[in-house]
C-alpha positions as CSV (number, residue, x, y, z in Angstrom):
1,X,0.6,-37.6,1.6
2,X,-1.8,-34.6,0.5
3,X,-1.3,-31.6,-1.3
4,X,-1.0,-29.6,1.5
5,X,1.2,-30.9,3.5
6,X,3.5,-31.9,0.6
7,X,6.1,-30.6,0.4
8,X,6.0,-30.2,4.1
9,X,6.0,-26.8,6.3
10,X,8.9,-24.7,6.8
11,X,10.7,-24.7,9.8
12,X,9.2,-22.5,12.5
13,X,12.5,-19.8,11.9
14,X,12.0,-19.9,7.7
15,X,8.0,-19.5,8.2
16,X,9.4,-16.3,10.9
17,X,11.7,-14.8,8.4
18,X,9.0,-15.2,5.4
19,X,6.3,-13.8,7.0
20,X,8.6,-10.9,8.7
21,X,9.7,-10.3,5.5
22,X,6.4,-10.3,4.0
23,X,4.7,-8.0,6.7
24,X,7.8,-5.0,6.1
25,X,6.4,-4.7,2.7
26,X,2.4,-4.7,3.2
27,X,0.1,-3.6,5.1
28,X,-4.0,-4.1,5.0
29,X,-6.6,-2.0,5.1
30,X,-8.3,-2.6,8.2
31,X,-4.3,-1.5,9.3
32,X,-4.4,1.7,7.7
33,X,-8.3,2.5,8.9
34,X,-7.3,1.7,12.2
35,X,-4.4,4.1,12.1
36,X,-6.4,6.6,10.9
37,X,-8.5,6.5,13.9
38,X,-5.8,6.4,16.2
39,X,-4.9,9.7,14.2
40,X,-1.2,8.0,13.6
41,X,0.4,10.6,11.3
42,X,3.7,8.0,10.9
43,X,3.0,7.6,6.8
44,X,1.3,9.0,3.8
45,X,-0.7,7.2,1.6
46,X,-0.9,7.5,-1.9
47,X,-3.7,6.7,-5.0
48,X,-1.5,5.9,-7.7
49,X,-3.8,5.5,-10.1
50,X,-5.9,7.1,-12.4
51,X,-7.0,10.7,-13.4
52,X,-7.6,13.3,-10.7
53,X,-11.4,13.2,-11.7
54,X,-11.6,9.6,-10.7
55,X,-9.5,10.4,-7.7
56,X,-12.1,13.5,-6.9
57,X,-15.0,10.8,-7.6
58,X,-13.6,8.3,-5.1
59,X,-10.5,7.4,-2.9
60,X,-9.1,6.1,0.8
61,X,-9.7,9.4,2.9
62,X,-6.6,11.7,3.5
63,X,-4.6,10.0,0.8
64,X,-2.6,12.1,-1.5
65,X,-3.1,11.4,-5.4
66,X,0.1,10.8,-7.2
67,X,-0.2,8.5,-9.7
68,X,2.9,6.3,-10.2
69,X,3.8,7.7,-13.7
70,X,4.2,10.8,-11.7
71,X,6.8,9.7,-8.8
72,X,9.9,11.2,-9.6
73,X,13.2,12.9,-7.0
74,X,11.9,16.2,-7.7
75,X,7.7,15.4,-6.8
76,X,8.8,13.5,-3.9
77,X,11.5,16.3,-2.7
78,X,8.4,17.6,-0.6
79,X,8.6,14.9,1.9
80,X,11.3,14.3,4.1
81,X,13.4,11.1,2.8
82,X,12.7,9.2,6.0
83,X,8.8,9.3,5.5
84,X,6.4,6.1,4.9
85,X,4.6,5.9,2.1
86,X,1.7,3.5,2.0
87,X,0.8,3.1,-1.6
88,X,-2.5,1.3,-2.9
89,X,-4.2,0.8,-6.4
90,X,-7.7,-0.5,-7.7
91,X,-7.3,-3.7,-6.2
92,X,-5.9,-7.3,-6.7
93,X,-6.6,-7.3,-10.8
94,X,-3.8,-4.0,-10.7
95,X,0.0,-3.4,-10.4
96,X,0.0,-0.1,-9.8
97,X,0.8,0.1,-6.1
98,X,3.8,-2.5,-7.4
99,X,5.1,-0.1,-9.8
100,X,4.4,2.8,-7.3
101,X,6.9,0.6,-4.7
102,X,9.2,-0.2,-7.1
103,X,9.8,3.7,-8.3
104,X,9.8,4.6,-4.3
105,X,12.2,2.0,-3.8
106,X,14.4,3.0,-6.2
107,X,14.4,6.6,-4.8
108,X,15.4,5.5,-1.6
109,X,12.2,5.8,0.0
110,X,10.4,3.4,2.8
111,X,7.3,2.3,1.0
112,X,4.6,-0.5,1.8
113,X,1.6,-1.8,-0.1
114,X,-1.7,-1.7,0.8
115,X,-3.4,-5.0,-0.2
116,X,-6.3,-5.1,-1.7
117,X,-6.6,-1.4,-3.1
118,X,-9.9,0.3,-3.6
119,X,-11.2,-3.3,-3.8
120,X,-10.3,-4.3,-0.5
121,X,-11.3,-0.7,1.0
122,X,-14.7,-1.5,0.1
123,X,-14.7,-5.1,1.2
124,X,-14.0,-4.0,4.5
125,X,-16.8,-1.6,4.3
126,X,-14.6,1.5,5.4
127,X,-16.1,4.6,3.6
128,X,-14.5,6.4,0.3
129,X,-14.1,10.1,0.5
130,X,-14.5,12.6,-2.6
131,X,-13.5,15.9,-3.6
């Protein structure tokens, strides 16, 4: 028996629930380019990293920058509590979009990840926007 297929595969329904589960708490970024285009308005994403210069320099067009440190009841008070909040950070090497989450979370607010950050923004070859 090989590595891969030892221990063996789920069962179709745990494999279902795993990657349901998975899926309601990321997203890609071809996803969010795509709803972009489609001009779907149903989230907001947020740079949670870094200093406003470096957010000026270089981020995922029409995302707000709030850097994690920064989420708090009162800062997110100017969205309605049911709103989406995509969060993304440099990339794979950074846990900022997971700290992001996990303050979002906490606050009682819908949140996703956006794999791949900045990283995987430029992998894809979708364009950076600046101030």
């Amino acid at each position: 028996m090989s590595y891969v297929s030892f221990p063996p595969a789920a069962s179709s329904e745990t494999a279902r629930q795993h990657f349901a589960g998975r899926l309601s708490f990321e997203t890609d970024c071809a996803d969010v380019a795509a709803a972009f285009a489609d001009k779907e308005t149903g989230f907001i994403v947020l740079h949670v990293i870094g200093s406003h210069e470096a957010y000026a320099k270089r981020h995922v067009p029409g995302a707000v920058h709030l850097p994690h440190r920064e989420i708090t009841e009162t800062r997110m008070a100017a969205w309605p509590k049911d709103t989406l909040f995509v969060v993304y950070c440099a990339g794979p090497h950074c846990n900022g979009a997971d700290k992001a989450a996990l303050k979002l979370a906490e606050l009682g607010r819908p949140v996703k990840v956006m794999l791949g950050g900045m990283t995987g923004w430029a992998d894809e070859g979708f364009v950076f926007a600046s101030i």
